[in-house]
VOPAGU-2260 file (C-alpha; in pm, 1 decimal, decimal comma):
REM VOPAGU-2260
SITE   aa  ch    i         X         Y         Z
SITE  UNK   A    0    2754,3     209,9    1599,0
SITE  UNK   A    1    2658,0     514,8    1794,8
SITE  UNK   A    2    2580,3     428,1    2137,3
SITE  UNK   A    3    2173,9     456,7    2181,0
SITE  UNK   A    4    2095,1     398,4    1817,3
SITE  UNK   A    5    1912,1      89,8    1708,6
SITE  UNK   A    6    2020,1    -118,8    1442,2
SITE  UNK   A    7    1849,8    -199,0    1137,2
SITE  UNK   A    8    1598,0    -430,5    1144,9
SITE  UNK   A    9    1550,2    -692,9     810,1
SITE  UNK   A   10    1337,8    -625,2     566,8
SITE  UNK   A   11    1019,5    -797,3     500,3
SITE  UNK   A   12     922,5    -940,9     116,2
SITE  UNK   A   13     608,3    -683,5      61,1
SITE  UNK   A   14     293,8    -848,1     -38,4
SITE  UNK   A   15     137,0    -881,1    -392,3
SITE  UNK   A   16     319,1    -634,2    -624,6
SITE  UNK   A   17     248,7    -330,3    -407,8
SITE  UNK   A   18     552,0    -156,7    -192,0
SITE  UNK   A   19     453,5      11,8     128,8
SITE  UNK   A   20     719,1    -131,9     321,6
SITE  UNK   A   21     801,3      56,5     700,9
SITE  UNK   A   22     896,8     389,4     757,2
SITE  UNK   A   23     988,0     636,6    1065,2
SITE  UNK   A   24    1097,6    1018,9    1042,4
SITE  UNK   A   25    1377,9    1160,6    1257,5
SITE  UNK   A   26    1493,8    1405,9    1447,4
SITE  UNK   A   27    1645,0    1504,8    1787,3
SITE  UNK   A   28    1363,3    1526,7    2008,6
SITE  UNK   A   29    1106,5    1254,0    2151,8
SITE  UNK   A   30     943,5    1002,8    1962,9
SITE  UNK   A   31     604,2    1101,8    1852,7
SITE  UNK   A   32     412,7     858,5    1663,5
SITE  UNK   A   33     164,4     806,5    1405,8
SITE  UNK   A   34    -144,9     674,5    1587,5
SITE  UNK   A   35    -154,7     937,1    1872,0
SITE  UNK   A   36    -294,4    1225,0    1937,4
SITE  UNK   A   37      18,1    1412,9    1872,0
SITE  UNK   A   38      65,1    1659,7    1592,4
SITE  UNK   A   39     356,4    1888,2    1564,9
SITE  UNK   A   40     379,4    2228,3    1404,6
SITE  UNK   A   41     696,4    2131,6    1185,5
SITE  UNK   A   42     703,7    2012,1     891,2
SITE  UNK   A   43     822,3    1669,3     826,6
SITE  UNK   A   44     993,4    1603,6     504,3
SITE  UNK   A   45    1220,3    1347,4     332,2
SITE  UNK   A   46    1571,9    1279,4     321,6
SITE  UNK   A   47    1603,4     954,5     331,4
SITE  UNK   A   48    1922,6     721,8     435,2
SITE  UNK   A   49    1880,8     375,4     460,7
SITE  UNK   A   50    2003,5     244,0     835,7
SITE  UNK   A   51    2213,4     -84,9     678,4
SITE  UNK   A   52    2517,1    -208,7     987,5
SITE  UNK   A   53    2780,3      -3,4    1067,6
SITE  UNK   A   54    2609,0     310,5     885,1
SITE  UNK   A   55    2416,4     551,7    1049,6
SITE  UNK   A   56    2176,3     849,5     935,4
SITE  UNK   A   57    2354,4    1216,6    1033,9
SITE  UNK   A   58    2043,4    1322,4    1177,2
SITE  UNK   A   59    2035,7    1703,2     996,4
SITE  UNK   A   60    1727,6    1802,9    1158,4
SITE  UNK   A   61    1713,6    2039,6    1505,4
SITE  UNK   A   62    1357,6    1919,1    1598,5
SITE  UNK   A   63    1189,9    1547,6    1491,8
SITE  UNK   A   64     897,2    1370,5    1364,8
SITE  UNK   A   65     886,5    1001,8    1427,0
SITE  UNK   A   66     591,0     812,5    1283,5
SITE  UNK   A   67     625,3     439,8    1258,3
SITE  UNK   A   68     335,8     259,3    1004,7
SITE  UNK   A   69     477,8    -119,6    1104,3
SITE  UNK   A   70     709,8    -307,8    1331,8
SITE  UNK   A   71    1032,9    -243,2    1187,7
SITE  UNK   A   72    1148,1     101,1    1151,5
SITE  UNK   A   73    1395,1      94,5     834,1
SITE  UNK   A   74    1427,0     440,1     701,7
SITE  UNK   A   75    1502,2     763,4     886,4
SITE  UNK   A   76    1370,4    1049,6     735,3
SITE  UNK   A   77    1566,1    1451,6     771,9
SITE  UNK   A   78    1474,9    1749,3     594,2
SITE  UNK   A   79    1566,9    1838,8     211,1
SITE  UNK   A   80    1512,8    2072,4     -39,3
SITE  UNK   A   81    1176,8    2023,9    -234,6
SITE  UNK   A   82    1354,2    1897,6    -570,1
SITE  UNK   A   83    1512,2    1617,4    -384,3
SITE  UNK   A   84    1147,7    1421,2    -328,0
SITE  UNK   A   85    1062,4    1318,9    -681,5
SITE  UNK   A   86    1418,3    1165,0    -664,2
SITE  UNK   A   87    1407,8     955,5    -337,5
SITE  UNK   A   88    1114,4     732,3    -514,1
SITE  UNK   A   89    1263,2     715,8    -839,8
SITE  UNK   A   90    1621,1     538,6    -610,3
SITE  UNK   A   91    1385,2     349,2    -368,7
SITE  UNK   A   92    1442,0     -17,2    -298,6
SITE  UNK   A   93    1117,5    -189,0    -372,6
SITE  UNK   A   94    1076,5    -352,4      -7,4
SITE  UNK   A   95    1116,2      28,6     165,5
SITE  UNK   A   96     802,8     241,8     138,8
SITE  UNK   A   97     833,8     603,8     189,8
SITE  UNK   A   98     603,4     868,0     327,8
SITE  UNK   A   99     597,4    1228,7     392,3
SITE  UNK   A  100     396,7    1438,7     650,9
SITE  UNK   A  101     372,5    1817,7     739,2
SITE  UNK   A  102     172,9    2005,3     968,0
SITE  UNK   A  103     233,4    2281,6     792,4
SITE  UNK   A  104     324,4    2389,4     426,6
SITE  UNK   A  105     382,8    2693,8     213,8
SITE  UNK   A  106     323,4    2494,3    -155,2
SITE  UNK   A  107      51,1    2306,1    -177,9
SITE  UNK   A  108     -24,9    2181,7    -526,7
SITE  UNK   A  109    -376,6    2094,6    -680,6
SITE  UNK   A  110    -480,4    1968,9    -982,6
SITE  UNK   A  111    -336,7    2140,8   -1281,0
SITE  UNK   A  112    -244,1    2499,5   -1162,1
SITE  UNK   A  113    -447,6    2515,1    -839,9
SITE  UNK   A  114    -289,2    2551,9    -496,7
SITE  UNK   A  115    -424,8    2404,2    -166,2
SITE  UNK   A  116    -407,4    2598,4     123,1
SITE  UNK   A  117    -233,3    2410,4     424,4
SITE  UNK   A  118    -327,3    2582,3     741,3
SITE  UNK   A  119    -202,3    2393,4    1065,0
SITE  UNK   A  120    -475,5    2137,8    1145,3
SITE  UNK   A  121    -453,8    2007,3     774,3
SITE  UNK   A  122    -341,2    1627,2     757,6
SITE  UNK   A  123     -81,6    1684,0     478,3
SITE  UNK   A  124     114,1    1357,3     340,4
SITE  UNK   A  125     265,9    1222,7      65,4
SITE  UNK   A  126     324,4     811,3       8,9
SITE  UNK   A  127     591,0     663,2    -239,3
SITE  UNK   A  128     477,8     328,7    -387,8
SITE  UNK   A  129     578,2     127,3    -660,1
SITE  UNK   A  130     331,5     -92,0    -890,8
SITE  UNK   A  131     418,2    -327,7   -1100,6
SITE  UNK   A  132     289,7    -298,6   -1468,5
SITE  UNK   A  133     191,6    -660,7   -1533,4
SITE  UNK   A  134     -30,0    -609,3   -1158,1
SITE  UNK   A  135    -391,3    -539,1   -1187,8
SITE  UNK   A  136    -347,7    -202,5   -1052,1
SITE  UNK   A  137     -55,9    -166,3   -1295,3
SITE  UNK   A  138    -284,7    -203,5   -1568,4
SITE  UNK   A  139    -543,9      55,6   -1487,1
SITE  UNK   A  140    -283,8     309,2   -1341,4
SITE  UNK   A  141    -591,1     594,0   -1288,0
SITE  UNK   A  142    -785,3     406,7   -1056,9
SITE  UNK   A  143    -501,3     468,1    -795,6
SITE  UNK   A  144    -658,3     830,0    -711,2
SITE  UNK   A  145   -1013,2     709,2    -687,9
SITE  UNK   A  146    -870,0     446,6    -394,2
SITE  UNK   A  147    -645,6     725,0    -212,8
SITE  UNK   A  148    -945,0     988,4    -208,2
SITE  UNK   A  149   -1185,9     634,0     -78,3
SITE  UNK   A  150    -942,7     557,9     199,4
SITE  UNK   A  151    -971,4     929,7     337,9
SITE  UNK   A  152   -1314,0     855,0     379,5
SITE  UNK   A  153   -1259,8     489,8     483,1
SITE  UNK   A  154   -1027,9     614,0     762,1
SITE  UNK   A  155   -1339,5     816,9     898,5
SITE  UNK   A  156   -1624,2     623,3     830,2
SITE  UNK   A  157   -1479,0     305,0     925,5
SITE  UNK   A  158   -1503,3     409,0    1284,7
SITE  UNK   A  159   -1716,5     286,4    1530,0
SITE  UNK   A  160   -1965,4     539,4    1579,7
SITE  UNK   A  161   -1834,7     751,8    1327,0
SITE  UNK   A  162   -2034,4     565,8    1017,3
SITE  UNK   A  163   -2276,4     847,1     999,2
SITE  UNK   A  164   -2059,3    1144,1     932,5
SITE  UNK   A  165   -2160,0    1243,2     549,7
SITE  UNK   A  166   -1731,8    1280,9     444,7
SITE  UNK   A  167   -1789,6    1201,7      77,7
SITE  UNK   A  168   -1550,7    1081,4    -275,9
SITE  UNK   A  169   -1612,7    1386,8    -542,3
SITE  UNK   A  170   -1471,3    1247,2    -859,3
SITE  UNK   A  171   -1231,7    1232,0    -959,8
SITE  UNK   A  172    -997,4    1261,2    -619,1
SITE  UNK   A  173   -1201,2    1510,7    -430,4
SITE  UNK   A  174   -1302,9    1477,2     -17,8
SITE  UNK   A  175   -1652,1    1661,5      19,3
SITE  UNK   A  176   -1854,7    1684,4     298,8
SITE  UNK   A  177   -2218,6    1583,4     222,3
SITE  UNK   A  178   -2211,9    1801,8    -205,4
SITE  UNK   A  179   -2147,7    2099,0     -27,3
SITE  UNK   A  180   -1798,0    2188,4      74,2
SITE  UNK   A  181   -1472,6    2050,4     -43,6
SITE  UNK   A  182   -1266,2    1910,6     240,1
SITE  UNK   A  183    -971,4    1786,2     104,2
SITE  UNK   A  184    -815,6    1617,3    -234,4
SITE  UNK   A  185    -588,8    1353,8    -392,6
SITE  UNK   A  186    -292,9    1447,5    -632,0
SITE  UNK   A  187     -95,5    1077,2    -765,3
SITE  UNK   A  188     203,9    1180,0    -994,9
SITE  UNK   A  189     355,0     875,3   -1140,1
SITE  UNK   A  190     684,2     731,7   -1383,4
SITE  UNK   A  191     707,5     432,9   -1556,8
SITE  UNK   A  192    1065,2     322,3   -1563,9
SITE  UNK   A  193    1099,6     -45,6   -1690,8
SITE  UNK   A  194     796,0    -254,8   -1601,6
SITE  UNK   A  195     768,3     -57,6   -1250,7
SITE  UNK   A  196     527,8     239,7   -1130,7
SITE  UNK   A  197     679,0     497,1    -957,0
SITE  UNK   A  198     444,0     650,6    -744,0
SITE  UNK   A  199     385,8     958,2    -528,5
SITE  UNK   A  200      24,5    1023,9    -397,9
SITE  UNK   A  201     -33,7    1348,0    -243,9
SITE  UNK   A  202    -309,9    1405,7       4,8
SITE  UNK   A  203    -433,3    1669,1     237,8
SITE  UNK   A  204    -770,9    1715,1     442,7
SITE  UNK   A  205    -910,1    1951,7     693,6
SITE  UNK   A  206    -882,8    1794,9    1052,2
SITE  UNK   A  207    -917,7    2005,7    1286,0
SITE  UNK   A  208    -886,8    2388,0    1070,2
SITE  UNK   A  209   -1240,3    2498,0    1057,1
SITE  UNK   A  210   -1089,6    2756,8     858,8
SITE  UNK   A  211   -1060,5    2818,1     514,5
SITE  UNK   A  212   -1347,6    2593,4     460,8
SITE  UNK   A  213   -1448,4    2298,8     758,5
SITE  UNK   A  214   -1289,5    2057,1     850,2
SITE  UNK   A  215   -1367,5    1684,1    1000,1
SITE  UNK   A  216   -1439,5    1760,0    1361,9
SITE  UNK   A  217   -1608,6    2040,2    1281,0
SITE  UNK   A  218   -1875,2    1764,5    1163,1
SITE  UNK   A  219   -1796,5    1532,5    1441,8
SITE  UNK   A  220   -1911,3    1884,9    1674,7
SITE  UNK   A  221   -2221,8    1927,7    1429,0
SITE  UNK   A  222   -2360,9    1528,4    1466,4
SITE  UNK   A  223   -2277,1    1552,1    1869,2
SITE  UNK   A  224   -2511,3    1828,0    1818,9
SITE  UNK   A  225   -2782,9    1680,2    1636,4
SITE  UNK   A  226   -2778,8    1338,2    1775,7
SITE  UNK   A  227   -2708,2    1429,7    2161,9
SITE  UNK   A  228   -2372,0    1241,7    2086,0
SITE  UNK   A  229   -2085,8    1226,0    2237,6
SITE  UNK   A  230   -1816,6    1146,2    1970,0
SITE  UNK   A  231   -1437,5    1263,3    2033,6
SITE  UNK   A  232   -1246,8    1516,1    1775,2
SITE  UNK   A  233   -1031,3    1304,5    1549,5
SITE  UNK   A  234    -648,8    1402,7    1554,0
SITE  UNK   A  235    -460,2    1456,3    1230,4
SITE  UNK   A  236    -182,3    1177,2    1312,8
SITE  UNK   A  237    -441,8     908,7    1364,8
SITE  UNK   A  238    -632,3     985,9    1054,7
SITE  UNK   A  239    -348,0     971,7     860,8
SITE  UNK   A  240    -213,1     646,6     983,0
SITE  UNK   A  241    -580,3     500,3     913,9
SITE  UNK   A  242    -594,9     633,9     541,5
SITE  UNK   A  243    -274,3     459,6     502,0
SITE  UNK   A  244    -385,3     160,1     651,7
SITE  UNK   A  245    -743,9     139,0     442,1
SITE  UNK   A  246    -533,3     251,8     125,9
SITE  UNK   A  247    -339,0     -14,0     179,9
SITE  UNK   A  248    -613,9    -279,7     227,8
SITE  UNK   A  249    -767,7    -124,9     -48,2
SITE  UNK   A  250    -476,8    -158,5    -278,4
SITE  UNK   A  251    -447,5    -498,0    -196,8
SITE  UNK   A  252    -842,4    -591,5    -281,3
SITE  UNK   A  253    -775,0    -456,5    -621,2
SITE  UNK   A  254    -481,2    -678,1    -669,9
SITE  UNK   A  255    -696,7    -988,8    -586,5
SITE  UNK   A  256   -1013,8    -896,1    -723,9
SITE  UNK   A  257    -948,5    -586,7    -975,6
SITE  UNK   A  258   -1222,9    -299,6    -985,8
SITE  UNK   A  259   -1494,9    -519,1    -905,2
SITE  UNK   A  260   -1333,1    -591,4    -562,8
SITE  UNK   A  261   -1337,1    -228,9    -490,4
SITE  UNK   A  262   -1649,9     -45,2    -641,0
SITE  UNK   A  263   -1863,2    -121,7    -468,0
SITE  UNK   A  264   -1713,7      55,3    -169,2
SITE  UNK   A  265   -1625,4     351,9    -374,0
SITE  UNK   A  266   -2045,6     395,0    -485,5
SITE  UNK   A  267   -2137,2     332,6    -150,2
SITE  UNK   A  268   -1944,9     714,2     -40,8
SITE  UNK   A  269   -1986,8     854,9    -417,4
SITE  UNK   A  270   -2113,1    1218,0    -371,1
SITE  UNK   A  271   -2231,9    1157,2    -748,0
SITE  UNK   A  272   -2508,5     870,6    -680,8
């Protein structure tokens, strides 16, 4: 084992039929991690090598990411060629989840043939998941967008003090702020090999970019404003580790409870009521 490095930590049996697992990115420069106010202006993307004893990741990257979503750091993440994504889900263990995150990218991809813009200040990430077929979620497959674009929203609105700023779900996958401006969007690509899911969901929303549209503080500034308040800008690591987090919880309430556990969060921020 290379002296400094860590060695793999055991894996944990996921919950319910839904594989987040733990995850950190790598590099060669301090640990940065999800959850601070820390946002770098590489991009973070996946090659993944699982850490097992005696094997170590050859750390390809010349500047690092680290962001940690759990106690137990399992994969290290370098950087690949685009094709090679789609590919690390499909060869996933189940008990690994798998994320992606960039501060900045040149390819964002929309619904159908639209592209997103991805200016630095975007929260830009992509989460592999698997879902079992015979789960409640495996069942009704479609409702996975409508909980990734809620727990954007969630991850805001959640906050104390934050309840009141009017981020919004567009159907089917769209972040609005109050029905006027589109903030950000959900794009969940999926295979179905045996009885298992394989999931990527796609997400990016405007942090802390005012430009091309506005972007979340930009509304935090605006209620200060209006209500003599005193709220602090949002960073685009934290907000991402929360919309993980509420996805998560949210996946989980559907597995218990099916739609009915979930809808009547999702009215509650519909832009369409």
């Amino acid at each position: 084992m290379t002296p400094g490095m860590t060695p793999a930590l055991p894996l944990k049996e996921p919950p319910m039929s839904t594989t987040f697992g733990t995850l950190s990115l790598s590099g060669t420069e301090p640990e940065q991690r999800i959850g601070s106010d820390v946002c770098s202006e590489d991009t973070a993307l996946l090659q993944c090598q699982r850490l097992s004893r005696g094997h170590q990741p050859s750390l390809a990257s010349t500047r690092k990411l680290s962001f940690q979503c759990g106690p137990d750091p399992s994969w290290f993440f370098s950087n690949p060629p685009r094709s090679s994504r789609r590919g690390l889900t499909l060869h996933s263990p189940k008990d690994v989840g798998l994320i992606a995150i960039a501060a900045h990218q040149i390819q964002g991809r929309g619904r159908g043939r639209n592209a997103w813009l991805s200016p630095l200040g975007c929260a830009m990430f992509t989460v592999g998941l698997q879902v079992e077929l015979s789960s409640r979620l495996g069942r009704r497959i479609p409702f996975l967008q409508h909980l990734a674009a809620l727990a954007v929203v969630e991850a805001v609105r959640t906050l104390p003090g934050y309840e009141d700023i009017d981020l919004r779900v567009k159907w089917p996958n769209d972040i609005y702020y109050s029905n006027l401006i589109k903030l950000g969007g959900i794009l969940v690509t999926s295979t179905l090999m045996g009885s298992t899911f394989h999931l990527l969901i796609g997400c990016g929303f405007n942090v802390t970019n005012s430009n091309p549209t506005v972007c979340i503080n930009d509304l935090i500034q605006q209620h200060n404003l209006e209500h003599d308040g005193s709220l602090q800008p949002l960073s685009c690591a934290q907000l991402i580790a929360r919309t993980v987090s509420c996805l998560e919880t949210l996946i989980s309430s559907f597995q218990q409870g099916g739609a009915d556990a979930v809808l009547p969060a999702y009215y509650k921020r519909w832009l369409h009521r």
